[in-house]
C-alpha positions, 0 to 999 in steps of 0.5 A: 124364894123356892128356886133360890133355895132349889138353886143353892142346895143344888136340886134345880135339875128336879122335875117340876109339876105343871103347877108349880111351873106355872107359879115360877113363870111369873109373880101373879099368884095361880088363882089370880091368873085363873081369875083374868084367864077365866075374864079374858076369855069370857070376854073374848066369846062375848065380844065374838057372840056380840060381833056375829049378832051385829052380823044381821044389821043391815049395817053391821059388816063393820061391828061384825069384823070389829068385834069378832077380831077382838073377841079372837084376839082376846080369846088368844091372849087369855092363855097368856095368864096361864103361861105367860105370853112368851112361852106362849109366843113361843108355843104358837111359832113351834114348827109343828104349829108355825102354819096354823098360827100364820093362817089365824092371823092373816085371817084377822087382819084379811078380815079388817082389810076386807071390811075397811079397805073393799067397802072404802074402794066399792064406795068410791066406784072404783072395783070393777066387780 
């Protein structure tokens, strides 16, 4: 409703605090986008803790890479509640930060192919290493 009325009586060009951007970029409320920033990421770290402690199983390789891929995914996309994810889709591809975000993620998914692609190859004998 506050845009509308900067709209119509012409002050729209007026500079904006970060919070009230925030607020105008979408419906939730700021303290309920904290709140689910503040659970996506705790859940993010839990999930990443969690992966690396299934690291010391003697079986755990694939919990390990499960687990902390999500726990990164989830860490990343906590900032979305803050704002929103298209400005930060948009954020993540800038130029000055294109090669970071395509190595971060190439890293998560080499990291499941590595997991589930070499163990299914080195169960069935067929890698020469």
């Amino acid at each position: 409703m506050e845009k509308l009325r900067r709209v119509l009586s012409g002050h729209e060009d007026e500079e904006q605090g970060l919070t009230a951007q925030v607020l105008d970029a979408s419906t939730l409320s700021f303290g309920t986008r904290v709140k689910w920033f503040a659970i996506c990421f705790a859940t993010g770290i839990f999930c990443s803790i969690l992966g690396t402690a299934f690291l010391w199983l003697p079986s755990g390789l694939k919990l390990f890479a499960v687990f902390y891929t999500i726990g990164n995914i989830s860490a990343l996309a906590s900032t979305c509640f803050l704002m929103g994810p298209v400005k930060q889709l948009k954020k993540m591809f800038e130029p000055t930060r294109l090669i970071a975000t395509i190595v971060m993620l190439l890293c998560l998914i080499c990291t499941l192919c590595a997991v589930f692609w070499v163990s299914d190859v080195n169960s069935n004998s067929f890698c020469p290493f």
